[in-house]
N, C-alpha and C positions, 0 to 999 in steps of 0.2 A: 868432404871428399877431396882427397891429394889428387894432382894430375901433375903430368912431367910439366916443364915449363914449357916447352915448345910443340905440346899438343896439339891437336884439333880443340880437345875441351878446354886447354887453360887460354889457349887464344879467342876462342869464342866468349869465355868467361871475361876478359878481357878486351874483348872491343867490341861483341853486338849486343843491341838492347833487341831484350826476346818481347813478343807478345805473352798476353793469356795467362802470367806467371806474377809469382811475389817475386819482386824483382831483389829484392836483400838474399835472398832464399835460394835463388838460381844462382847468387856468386857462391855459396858452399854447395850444390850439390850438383851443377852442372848440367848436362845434356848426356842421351844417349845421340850418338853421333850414326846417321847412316848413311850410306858407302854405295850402295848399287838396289837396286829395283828389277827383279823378275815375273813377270805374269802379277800373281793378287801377293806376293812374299817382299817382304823388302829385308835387306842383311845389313848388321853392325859392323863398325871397323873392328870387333873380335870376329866377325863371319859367322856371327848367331842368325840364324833366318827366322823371320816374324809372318805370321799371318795378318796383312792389314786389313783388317776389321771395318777400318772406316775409309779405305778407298783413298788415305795421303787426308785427305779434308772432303769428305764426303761425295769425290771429284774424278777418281783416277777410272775412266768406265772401262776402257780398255786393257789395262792391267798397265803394268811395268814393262819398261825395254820396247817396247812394241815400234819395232824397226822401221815400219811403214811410215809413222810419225816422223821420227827421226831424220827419214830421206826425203818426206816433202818438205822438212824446214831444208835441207841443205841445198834441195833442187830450188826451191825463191831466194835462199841467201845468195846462191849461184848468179841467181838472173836480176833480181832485185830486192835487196836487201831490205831496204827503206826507203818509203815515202811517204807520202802524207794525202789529203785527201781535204784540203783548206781550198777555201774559196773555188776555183774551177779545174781542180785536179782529182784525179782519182785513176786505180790501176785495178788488175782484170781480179785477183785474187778476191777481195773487198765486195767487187759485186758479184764473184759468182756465191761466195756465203752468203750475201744479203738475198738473190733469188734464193736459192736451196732455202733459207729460210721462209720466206713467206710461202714457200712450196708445200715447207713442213707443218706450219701453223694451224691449229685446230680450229679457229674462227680466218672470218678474213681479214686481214691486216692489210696495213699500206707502204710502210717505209720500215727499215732497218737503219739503226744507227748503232756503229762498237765503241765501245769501252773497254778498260781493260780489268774490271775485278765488277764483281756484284755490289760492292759498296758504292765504287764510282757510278755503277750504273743506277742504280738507286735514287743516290744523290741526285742524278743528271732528271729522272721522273719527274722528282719535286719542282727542281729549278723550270721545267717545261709546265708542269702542272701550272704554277703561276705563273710565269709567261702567256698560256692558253688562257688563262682567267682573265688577264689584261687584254688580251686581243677580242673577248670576246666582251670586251665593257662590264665587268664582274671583278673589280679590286677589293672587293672584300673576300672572293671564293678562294681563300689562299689555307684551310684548315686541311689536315693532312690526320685519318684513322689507321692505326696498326692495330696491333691486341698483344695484350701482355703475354711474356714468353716467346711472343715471334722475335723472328733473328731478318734482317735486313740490310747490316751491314754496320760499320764504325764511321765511318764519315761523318759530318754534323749532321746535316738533314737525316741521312738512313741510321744515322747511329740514333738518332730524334724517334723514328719510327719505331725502330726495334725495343721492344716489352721487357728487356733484363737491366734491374739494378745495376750490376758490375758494367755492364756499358756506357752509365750513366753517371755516376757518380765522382763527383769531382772536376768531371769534364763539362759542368756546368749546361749539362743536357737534360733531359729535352729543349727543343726549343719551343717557345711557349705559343707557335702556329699547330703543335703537334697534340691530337689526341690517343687514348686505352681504350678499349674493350678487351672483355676478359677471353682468355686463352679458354676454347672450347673442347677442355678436358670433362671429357663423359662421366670416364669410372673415376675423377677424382671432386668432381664438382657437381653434379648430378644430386635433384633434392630427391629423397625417400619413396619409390615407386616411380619415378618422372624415366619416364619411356626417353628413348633418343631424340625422334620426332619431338616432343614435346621439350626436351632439353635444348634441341637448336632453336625452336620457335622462341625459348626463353632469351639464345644469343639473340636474337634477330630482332627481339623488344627492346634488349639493352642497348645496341646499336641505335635501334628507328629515337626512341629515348632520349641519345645522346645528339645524334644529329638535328632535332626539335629544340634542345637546351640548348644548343649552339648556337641554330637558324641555320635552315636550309644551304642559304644563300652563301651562307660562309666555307662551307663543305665543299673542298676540291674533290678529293680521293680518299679511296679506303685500299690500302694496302696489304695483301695477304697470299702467306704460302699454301699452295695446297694443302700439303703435310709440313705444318710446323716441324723442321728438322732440330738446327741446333739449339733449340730451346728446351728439347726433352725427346722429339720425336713422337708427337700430337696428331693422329688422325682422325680427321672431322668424322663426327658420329651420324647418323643418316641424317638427310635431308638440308645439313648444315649450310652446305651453300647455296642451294636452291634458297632458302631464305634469308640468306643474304642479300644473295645478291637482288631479291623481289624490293626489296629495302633500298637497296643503292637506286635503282633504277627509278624508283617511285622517288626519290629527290634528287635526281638528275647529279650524281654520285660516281666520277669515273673509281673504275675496280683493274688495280694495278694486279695483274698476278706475279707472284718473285716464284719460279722455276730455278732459280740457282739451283738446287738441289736437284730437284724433283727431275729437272727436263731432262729430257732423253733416256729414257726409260728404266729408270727406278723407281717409277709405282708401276709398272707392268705391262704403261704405256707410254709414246714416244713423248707425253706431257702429262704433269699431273690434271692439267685441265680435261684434260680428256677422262681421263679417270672418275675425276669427280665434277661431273658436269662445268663446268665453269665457263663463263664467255666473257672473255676479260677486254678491256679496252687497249693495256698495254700489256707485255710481257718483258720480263727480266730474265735472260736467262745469261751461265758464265757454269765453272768449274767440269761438267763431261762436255760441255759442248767443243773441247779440244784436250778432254781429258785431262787438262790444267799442264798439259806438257806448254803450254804457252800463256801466256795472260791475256785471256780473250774473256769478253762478254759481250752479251749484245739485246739492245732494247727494242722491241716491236710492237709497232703500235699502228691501229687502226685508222682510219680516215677519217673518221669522230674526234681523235686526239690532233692528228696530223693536220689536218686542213686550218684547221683558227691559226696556226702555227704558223703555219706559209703562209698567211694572209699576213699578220703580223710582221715578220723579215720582211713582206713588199714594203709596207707602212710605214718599217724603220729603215729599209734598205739594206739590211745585212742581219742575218743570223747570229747576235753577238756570243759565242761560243765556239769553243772549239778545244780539242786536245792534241796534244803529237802526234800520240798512238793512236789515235781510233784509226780503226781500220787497216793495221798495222800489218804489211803484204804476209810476213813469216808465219803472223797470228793467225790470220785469216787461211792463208792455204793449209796451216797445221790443222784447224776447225773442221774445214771440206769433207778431210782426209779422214777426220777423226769419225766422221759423221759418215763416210762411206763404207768404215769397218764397221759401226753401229750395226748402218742396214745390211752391208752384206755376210754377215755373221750371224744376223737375226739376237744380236744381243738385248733387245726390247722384249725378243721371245724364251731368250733365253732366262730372263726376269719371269717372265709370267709362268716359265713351267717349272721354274724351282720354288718361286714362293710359296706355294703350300710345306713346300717340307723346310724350310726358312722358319718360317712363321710355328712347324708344327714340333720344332728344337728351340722355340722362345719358350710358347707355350710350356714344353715340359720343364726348360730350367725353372720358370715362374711356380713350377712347383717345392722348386727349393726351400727350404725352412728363412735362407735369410733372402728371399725376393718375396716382395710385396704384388705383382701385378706385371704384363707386360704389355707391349704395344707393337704393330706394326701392319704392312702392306710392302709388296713387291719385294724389294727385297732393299727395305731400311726398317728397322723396330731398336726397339730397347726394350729392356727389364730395370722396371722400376725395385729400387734395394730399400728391404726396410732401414728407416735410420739404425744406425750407430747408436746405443744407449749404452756407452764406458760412462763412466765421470768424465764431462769436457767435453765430449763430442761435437762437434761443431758441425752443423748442416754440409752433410755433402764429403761427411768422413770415411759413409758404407761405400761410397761409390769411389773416393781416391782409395781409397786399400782397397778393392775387388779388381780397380783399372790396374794397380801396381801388380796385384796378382797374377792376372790372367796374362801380363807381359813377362812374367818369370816364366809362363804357361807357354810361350811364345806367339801370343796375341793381341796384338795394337785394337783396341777399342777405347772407349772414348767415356768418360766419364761426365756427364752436365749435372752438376748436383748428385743427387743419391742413384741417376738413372744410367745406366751403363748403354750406352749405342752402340750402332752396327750401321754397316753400310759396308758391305764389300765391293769390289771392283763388279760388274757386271759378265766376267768370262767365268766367275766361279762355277766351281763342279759341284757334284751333290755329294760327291769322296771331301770334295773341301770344306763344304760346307758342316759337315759332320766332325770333321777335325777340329775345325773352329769350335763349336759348341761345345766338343769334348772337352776340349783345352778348359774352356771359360767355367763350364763344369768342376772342375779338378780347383780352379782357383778359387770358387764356391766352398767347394768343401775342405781346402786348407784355411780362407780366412775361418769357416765356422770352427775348427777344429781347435 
């Protein structure tokens, strides 16, 4: 594809290196470029307006343009722009987020620490994880479980964790403290008659299994999302973490949960832990907790992980850690803010009383000739696409031609493999959300056509 020379596209073709792309590939075909953000629509520098499907990055809860946002960043840039939070400083923004969060937390937690992306915070688990191990005279307990297909982040350690080839490859990852267990897909892995119940009891042997082959003793943590999002959009099948986590606990096993995704309610509650029973030791959460209009995350963690922690720092006399941003005033008052339109919107409610009819527009397209299966809760699912069977077809060919599709359809959805995802903003309508599905529909029956 031709672009003027002094474009947006040829200048970006030009000087940035994108993510997520074949990067040879991206210098002929470029970017769709966009321009402004409305509620759940976002518009191209032609002024074509898109339904975003996946919320920007699974992230945007509050929609586009949302003013409110906008004017608590300008009212802290106003007053204080930047600080930091190193050694004996700290300002009012930082801690009123870090209460509001143990406020919100579904177990009881003890301390909040920010970050500013889900990977960095990830990362930041691990590094704490063995720290904790050290403090509590356990240097071998330094072994780190995900499960294939979980997503946790690109950094080394979270990129270590996360279960997808393409994050690993070449980048000389995993690293070799990190173990797999298998991704607890029902309808795609499930033996012949094996009931759900009976399907997670099988996760929970291959887990207990793996932590026995290891040795107890070497086992830090086991790391997981409620709802596997960007790895397919994987919803644990009954009883799946209830046995897990009986597993973790019986060998003294911290159980990290990543809410990137999930927290603040897109499973229907304000945590996917709540949803699906969980009681986790830490919590990761980043993208709706400020609706990603700012680079915020933030790690929480119980008094079980926290305390060996602070014994430790006394022992060495300083917490040797630290970043610029944590806690970063703009981020944090954008977060509050973001999280005061949550509640007073009832946007957590407004998830639970559209996902039946979410869920009951997957369900029909999965009746489509080319979808195999679909998947979902609250309001994030996919429709699993049968492969592509041309000559050539390359894994994950049904799902780039149906994503390309349903964007001519005027709908950003997300392709991982053959799986098409969703994840809208959380203001969605039930008029919107029918449009959407319409849309994705029509792109359905041009590729079959």
């Amino acid at each position: 594809m031709t672009f003027m020379p002094n474009s947006v596209e040829a200048r970006d073709i030009a000087y940035q290196l994108h993510p997520l792309v074949d990067l040879r590939n991206y210098d002929k075909t470029g970017a769709l470029v966009i321009e402004r953000g409305e509620g759940i629509y976002v518009y191209d520098n032609a002024g074509r307006r898109y339904i975003e499907g996946l919320a920007g990055l699974w992230s945007v809860a509050v929609g586009f343009g949302e003013r409110r946002l906008s004017d608590a960043a300008k009212r802290q840039m106003d007053q204080l722009s930047y600080y930091h939070i190193f050694a004996h400083k700290t300002h009012g923004p930082s801690v009123d987020l870090a209460e509001k969060l143990i406020s919100l937390a579904p177990v009881p937690m003890s301390k909040v620490h920010f970050t500013s992306s889900g990977s960095e915070a990830n990362d930041l688990v691990v590094k704490l994880a063995w720290y904790r191990s050290n403090a509590l005279g356990k240097p071998e307990k330094k072994k780190i479980i995900g499960r294939l297909k979980g997503y946790h982040g690109v950094t080394i350690a979270a990129g270590s964790i996360t279960g997808l080839p393409r994050n690993h490859e070449s980048f000389d990852l995993p690293l070799d403290r990190m173990r797999h267990v298998s991704c607890p897909d029902y309808a795609g892995s499930a033996l012949p008659g094996e009931s759900e119940a009976a399907f997670s009891r099988r996760m929970a042997d291959e887990l207990e299994q793996l932590i026995l082959a290891e040795g107890p003793d070497t086992v830090a943590a086991f790391f997981g999302e409620p709802v596997m999002a960007s790895g397919g959009v994987y919803v644990p099948p009954e009883n799946y973490w209830a046995e897990i986590q009986a597993v973790l606990r019986r060998y003294d096993v911290l159980l990290v949960a990543d809410e990137v995704i999930c927290g603040f309610g897109r499973t229907g509650a304000m945590f996917g832990c709540e949803t699906f029973g969980i009681e986790p030791d830490v919590m990761v959460l980043s993208k709706q907790i400020s609706s990603s209009y700012m680079p915020l995350s933030a790690i929480l963690m119980n008094a079980n992980f926290y305390e060996p922690i602070a014994d430790e720092s006394a022992r060495l006399g300083v917490l040797g850690h630290g970043y610029t941003a944590s806690g970063h005033p703009v981020a944090t008052a954008v977060g509050l803010e973001n999280i005061r339109i949550i509640e007073e919107r009832d946007l957590v409610g407004n998830c639970r009383r559209l996902s039946p009819l979410f869920l009951e527009r997957l369900a029909g397209l999965a009746e489509h000739p080319l979808v195999k299966t679909w998947r979902g809760v609250g309001l994030i699912g996919a429709l699993e696409l049968k492969p592509a069977t041309a000559p050539g077809a390359k894994p994950g060919a049904a799902g780039a031609a149906i994503q390309a599709a349903a964007l001519e359809q005027g709908v950003i959805a997300r392709a991982i493999g053959d799986s098409l995802c969703f994840c809208p903003p959380l203001i969605i309508t039930a008029e919107q959300i029918g449009a959407m599905f319409d849309a994705v529909g029509r792109a359905l029956d041009t590729i079959a056509a």
